[in-house]
C-alpha positions as CSV (number, residue, x, y, z in Angstrom):
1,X,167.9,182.0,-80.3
2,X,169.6,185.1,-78.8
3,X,167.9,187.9,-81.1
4,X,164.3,185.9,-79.9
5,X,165.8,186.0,-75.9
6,X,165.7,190.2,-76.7
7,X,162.3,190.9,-79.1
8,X,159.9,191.7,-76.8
9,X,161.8,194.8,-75.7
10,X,160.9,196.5,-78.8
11,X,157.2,195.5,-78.5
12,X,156.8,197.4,-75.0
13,X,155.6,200.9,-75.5
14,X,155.8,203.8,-72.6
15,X,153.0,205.2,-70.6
16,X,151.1,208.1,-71.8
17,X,152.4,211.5,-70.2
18,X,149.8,213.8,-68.6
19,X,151.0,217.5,-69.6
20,X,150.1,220.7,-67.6
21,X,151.6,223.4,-68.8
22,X,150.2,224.8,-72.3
23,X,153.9,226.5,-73.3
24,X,155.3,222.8,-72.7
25,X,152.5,221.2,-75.1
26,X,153.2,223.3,-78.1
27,X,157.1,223.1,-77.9
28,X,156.3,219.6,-77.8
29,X,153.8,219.7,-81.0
30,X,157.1,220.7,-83.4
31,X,158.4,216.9,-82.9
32,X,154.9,215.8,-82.9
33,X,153.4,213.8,-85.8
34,X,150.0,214.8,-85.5
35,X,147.3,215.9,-82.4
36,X,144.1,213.8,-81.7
37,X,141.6,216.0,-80.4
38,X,138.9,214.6,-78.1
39,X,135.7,217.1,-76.9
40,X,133.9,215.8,-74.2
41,X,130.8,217.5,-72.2
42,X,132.9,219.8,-69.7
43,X,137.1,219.4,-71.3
44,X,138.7,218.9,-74.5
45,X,141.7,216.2,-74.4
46,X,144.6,217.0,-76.6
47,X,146.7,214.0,-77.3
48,X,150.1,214.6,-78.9
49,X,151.6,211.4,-80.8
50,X,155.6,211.6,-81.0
51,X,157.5,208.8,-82.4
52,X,158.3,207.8,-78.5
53,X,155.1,208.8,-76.0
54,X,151.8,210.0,-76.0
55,X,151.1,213.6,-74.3
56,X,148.1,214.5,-73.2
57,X,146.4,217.9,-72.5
58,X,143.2,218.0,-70.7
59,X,141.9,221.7,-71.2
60,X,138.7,223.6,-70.8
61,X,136.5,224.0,-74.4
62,X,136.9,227.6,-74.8
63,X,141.1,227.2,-74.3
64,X,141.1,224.5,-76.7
65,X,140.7,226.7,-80.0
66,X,143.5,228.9,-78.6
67,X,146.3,226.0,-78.1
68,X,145.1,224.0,-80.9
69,X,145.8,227.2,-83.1
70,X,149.1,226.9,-81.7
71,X,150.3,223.6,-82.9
72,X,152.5,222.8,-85.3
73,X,151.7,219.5,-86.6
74,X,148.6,217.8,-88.4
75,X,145.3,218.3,-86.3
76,X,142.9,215.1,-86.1
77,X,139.5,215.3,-84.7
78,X,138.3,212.0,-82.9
């Protein structure tokens, strides 16, 4: 009964982070597993999955092929 009072703490999962700085991103990317990459109509989303969080990037198309050659982890287009 104890070890069932506690399991639901390892079910709960943190909020994606929101990322602004492109320096921050790719130091981030070398503990990253891989990078989802989203392209909408006007910005590209860059989501970072670490074993912890989410990160996201929201970045302009034409700044996207820069940071993206940047990272240091597997790249997945969604």
């Amino acid at each position: 009964m104890e070890e069932l009072k506690h399991s639901w703490l390892i079910e709960v999962k943190s909020m994606p982070e929101e990322i602004f700085d492109v320096e921050r991103f790719v130091q981030i990317s070398e503990r990253a597993e891989y990078c989802a990459i989203k392209r909408l109509r006007k910005t590209v989303k860059l989501k970072l999955r670490t074993p912890k969080r989410l990160y996201t990037l929201k970045v302009e198309p034409t700044m996207a092929e820069e940071i993206v050659k940047k990272l240091r982890c597997e790249i997945r287009e969604v």
